[in-house]
C-alpha positions as MATLAB code, in Angstrom:
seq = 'XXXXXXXXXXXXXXXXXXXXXXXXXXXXXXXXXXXXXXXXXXXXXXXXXXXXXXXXXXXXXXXXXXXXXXXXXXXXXXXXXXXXXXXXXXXXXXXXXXXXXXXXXXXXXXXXXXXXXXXXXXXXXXXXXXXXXXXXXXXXXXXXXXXXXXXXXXXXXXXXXXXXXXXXXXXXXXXXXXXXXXXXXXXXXXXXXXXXXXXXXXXXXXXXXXXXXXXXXXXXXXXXXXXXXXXXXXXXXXXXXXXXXXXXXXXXXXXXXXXXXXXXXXXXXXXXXXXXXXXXXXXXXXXXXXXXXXXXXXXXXXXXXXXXXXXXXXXXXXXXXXXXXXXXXXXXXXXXXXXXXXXXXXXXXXXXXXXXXXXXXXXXXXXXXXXXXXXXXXXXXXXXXXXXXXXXXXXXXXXXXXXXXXXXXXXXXXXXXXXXXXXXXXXXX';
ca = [
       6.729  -80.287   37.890;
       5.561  -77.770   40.873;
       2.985  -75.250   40.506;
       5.417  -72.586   41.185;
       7.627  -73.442   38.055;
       4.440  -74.033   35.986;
       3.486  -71.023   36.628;
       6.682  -69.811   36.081;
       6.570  -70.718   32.177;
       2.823  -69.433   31.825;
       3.610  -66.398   29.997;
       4.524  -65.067   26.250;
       7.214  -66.668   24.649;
       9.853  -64.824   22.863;
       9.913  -67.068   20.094;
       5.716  -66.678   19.685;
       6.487  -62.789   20.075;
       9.013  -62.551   17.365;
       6.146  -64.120   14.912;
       4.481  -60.609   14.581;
       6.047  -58.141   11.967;
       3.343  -55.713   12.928;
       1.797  -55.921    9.120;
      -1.552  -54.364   10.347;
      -2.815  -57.468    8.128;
      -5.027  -58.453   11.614;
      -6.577  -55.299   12.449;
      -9.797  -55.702    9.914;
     -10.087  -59.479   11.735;
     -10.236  -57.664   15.021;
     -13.452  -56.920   16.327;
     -12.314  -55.090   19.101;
     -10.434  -52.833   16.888;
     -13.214  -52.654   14.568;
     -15.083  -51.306   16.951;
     -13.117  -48.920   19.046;
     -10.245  -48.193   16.774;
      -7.256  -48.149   19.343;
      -4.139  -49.455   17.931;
      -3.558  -51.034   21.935;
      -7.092  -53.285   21.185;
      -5.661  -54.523   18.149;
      -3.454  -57.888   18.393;
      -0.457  -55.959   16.714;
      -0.982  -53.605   19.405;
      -1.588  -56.127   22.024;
       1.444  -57.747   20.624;
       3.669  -54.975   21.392;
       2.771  -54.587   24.747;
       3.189  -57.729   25.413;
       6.718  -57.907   23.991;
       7.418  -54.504   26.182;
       6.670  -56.528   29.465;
       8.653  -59.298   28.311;
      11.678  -57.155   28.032;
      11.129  -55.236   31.451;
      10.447  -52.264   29.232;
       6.996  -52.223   30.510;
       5.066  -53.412   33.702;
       2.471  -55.099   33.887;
       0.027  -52.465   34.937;
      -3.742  -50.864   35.036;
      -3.410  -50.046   31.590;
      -1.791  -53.376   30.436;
      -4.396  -56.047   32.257;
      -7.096  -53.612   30.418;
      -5.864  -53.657   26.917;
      -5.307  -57.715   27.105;
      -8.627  -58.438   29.247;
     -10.688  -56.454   26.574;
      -9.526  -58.968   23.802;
     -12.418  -61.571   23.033;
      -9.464  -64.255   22.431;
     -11.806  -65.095   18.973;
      -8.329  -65.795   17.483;
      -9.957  -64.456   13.975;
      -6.312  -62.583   13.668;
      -5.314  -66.219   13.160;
      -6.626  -66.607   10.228;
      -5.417  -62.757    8.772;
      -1.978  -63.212    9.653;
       0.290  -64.500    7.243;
       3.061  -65.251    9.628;
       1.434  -67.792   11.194;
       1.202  -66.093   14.819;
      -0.239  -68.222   17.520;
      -2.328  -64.982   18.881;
      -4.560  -67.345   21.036;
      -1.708  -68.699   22.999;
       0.093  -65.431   23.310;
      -3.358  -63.790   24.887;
      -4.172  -66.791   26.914;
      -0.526  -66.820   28.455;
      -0.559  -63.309   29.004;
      -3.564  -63.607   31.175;
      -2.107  -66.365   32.885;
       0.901  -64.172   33.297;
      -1.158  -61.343   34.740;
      -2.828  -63.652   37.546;
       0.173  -64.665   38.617;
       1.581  -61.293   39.033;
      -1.247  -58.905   40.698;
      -3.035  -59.578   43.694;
      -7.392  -58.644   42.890;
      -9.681  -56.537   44.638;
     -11.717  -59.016   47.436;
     -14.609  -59.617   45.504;
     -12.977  -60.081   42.150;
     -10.836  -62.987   44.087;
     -14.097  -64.510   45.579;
     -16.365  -64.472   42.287;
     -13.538  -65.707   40.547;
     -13.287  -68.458   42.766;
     -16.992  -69.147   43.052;
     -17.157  -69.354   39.294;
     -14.077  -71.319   38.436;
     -13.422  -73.314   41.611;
     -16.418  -74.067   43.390;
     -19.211  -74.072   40.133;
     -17.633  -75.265   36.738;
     -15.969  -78.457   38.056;
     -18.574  -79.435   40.557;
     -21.962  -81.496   39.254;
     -22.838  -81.287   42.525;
     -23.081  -77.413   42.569;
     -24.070  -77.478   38.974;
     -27.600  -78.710   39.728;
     -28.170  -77.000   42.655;
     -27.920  -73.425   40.728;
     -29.253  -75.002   37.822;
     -32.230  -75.848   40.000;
     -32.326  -72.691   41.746;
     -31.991  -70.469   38.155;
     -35.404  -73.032   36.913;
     -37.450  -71.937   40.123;
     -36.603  -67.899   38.548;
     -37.580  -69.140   35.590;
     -40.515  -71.657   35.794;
     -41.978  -68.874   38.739;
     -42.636  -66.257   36.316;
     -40.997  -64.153   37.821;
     -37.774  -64.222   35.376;
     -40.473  -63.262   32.637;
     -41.851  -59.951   34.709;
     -38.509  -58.659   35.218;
     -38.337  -58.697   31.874;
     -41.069  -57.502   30.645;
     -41.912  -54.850   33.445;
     -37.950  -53.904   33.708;
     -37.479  -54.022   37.339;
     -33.180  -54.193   36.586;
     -31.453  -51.152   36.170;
     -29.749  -51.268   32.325;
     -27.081  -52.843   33.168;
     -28.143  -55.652   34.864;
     -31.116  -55.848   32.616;
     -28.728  -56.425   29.594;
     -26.291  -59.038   31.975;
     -29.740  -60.940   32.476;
     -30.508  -60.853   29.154;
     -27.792  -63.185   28.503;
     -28.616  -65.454   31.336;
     -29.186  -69.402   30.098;
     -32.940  -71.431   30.454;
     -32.666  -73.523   32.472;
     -33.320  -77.335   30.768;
     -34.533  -79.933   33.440;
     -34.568  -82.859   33.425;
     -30.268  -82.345   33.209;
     -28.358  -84.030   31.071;
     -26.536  -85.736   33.888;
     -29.013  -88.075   33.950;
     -26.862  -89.812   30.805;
     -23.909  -90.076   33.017;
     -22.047  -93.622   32.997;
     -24.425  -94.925   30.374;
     -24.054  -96.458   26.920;
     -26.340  -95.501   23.890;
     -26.193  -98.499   21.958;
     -25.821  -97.878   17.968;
     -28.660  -97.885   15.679;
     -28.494 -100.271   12.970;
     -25.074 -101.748   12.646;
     -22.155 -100.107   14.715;
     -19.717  -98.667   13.130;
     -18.194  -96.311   15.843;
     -17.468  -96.480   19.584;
     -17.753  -93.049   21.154;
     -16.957  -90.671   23.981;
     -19.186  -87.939   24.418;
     -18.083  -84.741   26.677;
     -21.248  -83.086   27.828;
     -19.509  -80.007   29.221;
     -20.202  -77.979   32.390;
     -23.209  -75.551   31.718;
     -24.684  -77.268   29.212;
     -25.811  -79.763   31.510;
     -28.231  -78.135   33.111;
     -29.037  -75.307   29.639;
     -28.486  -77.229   27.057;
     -29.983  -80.699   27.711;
     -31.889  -81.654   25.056;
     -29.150  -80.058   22.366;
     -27.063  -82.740   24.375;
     -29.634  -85.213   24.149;
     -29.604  -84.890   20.257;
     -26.326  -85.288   20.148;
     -26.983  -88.183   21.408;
     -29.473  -89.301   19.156;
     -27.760  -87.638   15.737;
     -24.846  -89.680   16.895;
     -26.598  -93.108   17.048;
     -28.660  -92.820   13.877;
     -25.215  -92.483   12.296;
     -23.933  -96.073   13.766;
     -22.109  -95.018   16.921;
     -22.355  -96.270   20.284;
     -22.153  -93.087   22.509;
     -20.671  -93.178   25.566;
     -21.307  -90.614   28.350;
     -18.260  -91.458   30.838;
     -19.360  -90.282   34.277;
     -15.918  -89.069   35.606;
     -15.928  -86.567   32.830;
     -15.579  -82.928   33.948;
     -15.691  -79.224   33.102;
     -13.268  -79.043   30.274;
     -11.304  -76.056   31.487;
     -11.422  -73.317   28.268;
     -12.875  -70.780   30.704;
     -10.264  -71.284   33.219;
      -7.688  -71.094   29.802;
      -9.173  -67.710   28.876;
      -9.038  -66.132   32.353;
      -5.836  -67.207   32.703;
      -6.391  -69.498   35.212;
      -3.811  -72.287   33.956;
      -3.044  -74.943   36.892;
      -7.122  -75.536   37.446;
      -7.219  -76.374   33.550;
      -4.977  -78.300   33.914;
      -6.348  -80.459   36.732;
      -9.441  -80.502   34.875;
      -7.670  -81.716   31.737;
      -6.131  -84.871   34.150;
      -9.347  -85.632   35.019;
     -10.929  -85.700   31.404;
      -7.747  -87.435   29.818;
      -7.901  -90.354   32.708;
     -11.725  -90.616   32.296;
     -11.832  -90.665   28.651;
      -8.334  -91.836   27.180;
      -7.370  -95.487   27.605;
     -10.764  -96.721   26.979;
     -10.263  -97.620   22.956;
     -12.783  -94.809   22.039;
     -12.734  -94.293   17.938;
     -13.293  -90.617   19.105;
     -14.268  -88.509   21.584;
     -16.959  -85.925   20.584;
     -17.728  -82.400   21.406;
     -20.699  -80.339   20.551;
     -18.595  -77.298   21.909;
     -16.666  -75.203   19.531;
     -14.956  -73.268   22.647;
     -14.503  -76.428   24.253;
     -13.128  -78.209   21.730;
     -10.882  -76.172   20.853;
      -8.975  -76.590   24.055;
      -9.765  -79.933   24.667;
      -7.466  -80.341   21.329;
      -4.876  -78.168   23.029;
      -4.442  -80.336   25.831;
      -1.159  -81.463   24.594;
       0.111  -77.937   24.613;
      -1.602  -77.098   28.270;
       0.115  -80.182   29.594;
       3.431  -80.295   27.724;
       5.890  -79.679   30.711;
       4.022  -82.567   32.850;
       6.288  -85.447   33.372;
       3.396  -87.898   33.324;
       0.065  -86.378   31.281;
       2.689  -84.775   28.418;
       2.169  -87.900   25.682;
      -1.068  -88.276   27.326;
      -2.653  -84.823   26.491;
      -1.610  -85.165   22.660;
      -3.076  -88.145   22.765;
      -6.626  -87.013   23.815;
      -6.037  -84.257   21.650;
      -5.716  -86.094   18.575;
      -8.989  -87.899   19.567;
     -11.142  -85.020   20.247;
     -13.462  -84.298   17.156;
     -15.734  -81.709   17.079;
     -19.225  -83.224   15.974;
     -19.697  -81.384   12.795;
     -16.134  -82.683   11.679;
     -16.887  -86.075   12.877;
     -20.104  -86.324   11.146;
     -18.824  -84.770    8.012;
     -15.986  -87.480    8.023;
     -17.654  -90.314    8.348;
     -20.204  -89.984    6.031;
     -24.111  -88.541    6.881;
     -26.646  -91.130    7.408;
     -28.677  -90.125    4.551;
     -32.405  -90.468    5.639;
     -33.373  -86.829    6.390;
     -36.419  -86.195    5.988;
     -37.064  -82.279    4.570;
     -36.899  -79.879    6.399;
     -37.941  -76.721    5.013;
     -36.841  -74.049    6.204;
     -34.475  -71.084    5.697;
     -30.872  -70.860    7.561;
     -28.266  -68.533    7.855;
     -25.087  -69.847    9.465;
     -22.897  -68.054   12.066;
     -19.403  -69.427   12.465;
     -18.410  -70.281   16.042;
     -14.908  -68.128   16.202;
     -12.884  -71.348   18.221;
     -14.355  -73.872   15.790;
     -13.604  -71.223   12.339;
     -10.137  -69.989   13.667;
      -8.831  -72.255   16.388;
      -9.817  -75.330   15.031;
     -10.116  -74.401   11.427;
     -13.420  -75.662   10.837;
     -15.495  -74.129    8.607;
     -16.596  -76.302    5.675;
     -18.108  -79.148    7.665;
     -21.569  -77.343    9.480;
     -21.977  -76.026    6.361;
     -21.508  -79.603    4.364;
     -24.016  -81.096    7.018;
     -26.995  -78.555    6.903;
     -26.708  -78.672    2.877;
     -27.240  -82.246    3.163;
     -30.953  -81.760    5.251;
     -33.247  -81.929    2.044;
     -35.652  -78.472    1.858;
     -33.285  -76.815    4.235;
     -32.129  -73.372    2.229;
     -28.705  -72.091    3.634;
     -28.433  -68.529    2.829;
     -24.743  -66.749    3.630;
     -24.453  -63.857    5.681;
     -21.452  -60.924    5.251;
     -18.782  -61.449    8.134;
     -20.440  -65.223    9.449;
     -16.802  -65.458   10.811;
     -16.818  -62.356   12.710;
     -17.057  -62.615   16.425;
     -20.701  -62.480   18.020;
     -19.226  -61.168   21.055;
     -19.988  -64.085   23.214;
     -16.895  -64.979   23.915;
     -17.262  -66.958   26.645;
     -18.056  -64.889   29.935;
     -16.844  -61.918   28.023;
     -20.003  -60.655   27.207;
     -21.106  -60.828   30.883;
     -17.610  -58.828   31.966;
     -17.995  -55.955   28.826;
     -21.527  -55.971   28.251;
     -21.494  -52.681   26.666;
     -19.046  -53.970   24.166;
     -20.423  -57.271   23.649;
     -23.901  -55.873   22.630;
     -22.312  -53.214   20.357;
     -20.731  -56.526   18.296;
     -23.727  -58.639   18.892;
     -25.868  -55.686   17.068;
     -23.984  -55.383   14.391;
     -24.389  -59.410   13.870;
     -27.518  -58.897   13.930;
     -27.794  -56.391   10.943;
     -26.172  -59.221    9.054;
     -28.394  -61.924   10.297;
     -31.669  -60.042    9.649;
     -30.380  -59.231    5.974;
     -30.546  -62.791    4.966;
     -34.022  -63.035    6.112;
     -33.131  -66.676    7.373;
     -36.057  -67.915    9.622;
     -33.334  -69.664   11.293;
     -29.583  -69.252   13.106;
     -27.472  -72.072   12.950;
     -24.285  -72.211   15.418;
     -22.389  -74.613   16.277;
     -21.282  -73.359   20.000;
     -23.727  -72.788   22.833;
     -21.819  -69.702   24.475;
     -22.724  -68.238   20.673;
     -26.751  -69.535   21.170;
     -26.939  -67.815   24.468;
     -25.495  -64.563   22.734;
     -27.637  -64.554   19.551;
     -31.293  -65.399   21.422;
     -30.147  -62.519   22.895;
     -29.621  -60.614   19.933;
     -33.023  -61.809   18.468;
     -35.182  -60.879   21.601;
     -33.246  -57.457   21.105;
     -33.058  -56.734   17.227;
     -34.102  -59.716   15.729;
     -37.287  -60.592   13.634;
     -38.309  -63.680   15.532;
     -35.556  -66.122   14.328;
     -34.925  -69.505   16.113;
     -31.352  -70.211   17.224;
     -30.570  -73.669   16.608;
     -27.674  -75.771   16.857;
     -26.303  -78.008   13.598;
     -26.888  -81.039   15.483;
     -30.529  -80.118   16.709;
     -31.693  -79.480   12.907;
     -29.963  -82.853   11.850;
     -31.907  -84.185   15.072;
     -35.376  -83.329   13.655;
     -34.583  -84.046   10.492;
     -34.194  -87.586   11.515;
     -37.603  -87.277   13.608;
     -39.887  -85.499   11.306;
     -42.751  -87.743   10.027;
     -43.559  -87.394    6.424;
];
């Protein structure tokens, strides 16, 4: 099919539209509309302006591109509604619709295209502003803007969010195997991601490790690429979907018993690939098929069965649900199941886990203000546990809450499931 019809079909459909009775049941699920109570930053609301453009009853204006670009996409509605509507897909192809219809200012056009062109997909660009980003960091010089605030607010609270920087990168694990320890009982694929190769390394790395001490032979297939949600969320459709091709003929036909994110945003559309690439002559039965073999690793672990020699760990955790791996993928018991199992370790609940962090991808970098505003509130709830530790299960989420901590915090770690399972499999008695 030609980009021009694609593109064509990459908007609301009537039939997702006519879901929505306009119940209201979503609006306590919103946190946009929690926070700013306007009926148009509520999915109902968004809903109906959506359906008003379909018709031609509405254009797709100023007004219109600001209501649906101010939506996190955290697809918590999805879980209020009880008619089942597909809110993620409506906002992601009313984005999609909305690129293809307005022309951007100049520099919007050439950030977007630095960011989601030229950076995500490329390794090779990867490292270079991964190295550049440690040389700000390892300098010192990262640390006295911070601490003498040289950045107007603003900035100061977009830097905030900025990633450390993790050499040696995980692309060092590219087109290896990691043999199984003990005997093998799985075969592998692992998708290290875009970003997280160069800021996430070692949570990468013990994947890795978590992985092999439960009797899988890991895989790191080096054609593997950027997965694409961030081009999904912007809107930016046809790139996904090149960048799906590219995972799905790296990764598919190679008799994998799975293949394993770490990612709750990523895997959430890496198990959507079906649906990205339905109208593709060739990659149609090919994306369900990688999407029925994408597991997320918490679910994967929790499947199979946890190697059980932890050693204790102990320590007190509160756990924040990733919002793609809660409400798009519908995960929720299995993090949960998997940090119970780490003998000392002390789970404590916090009110609203499920509630969006306000990470969101890049969103927090585009509304700052409103990002932080969400991210303090999670905070409050955090700090009310008086958990020594934040679990998470999505590193878009880790970035947000270290954030949070340096800001409002008491001096928690963020941690990752899979890094607490890691040391509990390293700690010497």
């Amino acid at each position: 099919m030609a980009v021009s019809e694609l593109v064509a079909i990459d908007k609301p459909r009537q039939s997702d539209l006519d879901r929505c009775v306009h119940c209201g049941l979503c609006l306590n699920a919103c946190p946009t509309y929690r926070e700013l109570r306007v009926e148009m930053d509520s999915p109902r609301g968004r809903i109906y302006q959506m359906a008003q453009v379909a018709t031609g009853a509405a254009t797709i204006n100023d007004s219109y591109i600001e209501h649906i670009e101010l939506c996190l996409a955290c697809r918590g509605c999805e879980t209020a509604c009880p008619s089942g509507v597909q809110y993620g897909r409506l906002v992601e192809a009313a984005r999609a619709e909305i690129e293809s219809s307005i022309e951007r200012p100049w520099a919007s056009r050439f950030l977007r295209d630095l960011a989601f062109r030229k950076l995500l997909p490329s390794r090779f660009n990867l490292q270079i502003a991964g190295g550049l980003l440690y040389l700000y960091q390892a300098s010192g010089v990262k640390k006295l803007v911070r601490t003498l605030g040289l950045l107007p607010a603003r900035l100061s609270d977009v830097e905030s969010l900025s990633p450390e920087i993790e050499p040696p990168f995980f692309y060092r694990y590219y087109g290896k195997v990691w043999p199984a320890e003990g005997k093998r009982r799985y075969r592998v694929a692992f998708l290290g991601g875009c970003i997280a190769n160069v800021s996430f390394s070692r949570l990468n790395e013990a994947t890795v490790r978590v992985l092999q001490k439960n009797g899988c032979e890991v895989s790191v297939p080096k054609a593997q690429t950027c997965c694409g949600a961030l081009h999904v969320h912007a809107g930016i459709r046809e790139e996904a979907r090149r960048l799906a091709r590219r995972n799905i003929d790296a990764m598919l036909d190679d008799g994998y018993d799975a293949i394993i994110t770490n990612a709750g945003g990523c895997g959430s559309t890496l198990k959507e690939y079906g649906e990205l690439l339905e109208h593709d002559p060739y990659y149609a039965i090919k994306g369900l098929r990688f999407s029925n073999s994408v597991k997320d690793v918490n679910e994967f672990l929790a499947a199979i069965g946890l190697n059980p020699s932890l050693r204790e760990l102990p320590v007190a955790v509160t756990y924040q649900d990733s919002c793609h791996l809660a409400h798009g993928q519908k995960i929720r018991s299995a993090p949960r199941q998997l940090l119970k199992a780490i003998p000392g370790l002390a789970l404590r609940e916090m009110p609203l886990s499920d509630l969006c962090c306000g990470s969101a991808g890049i969103y927090n970098l585009l509304h700052t203000d409103l990002s932080l505003a969400l991210l303090e509130k999670k905070m409050a709830a955090v700090n009310g546990t008086r958990a020594e530790v934040i679990a998470t299960a999505n590193p878009g989420c880790m970035l947000q809450l270290q954030a949070g901590v340096r800001k409002w915090g008491h001096g928690q770690r963020v941690a990752h499931v899979v890094e607490l399972l890691d040391e509990a499999y390293r700690k010497q008695g």
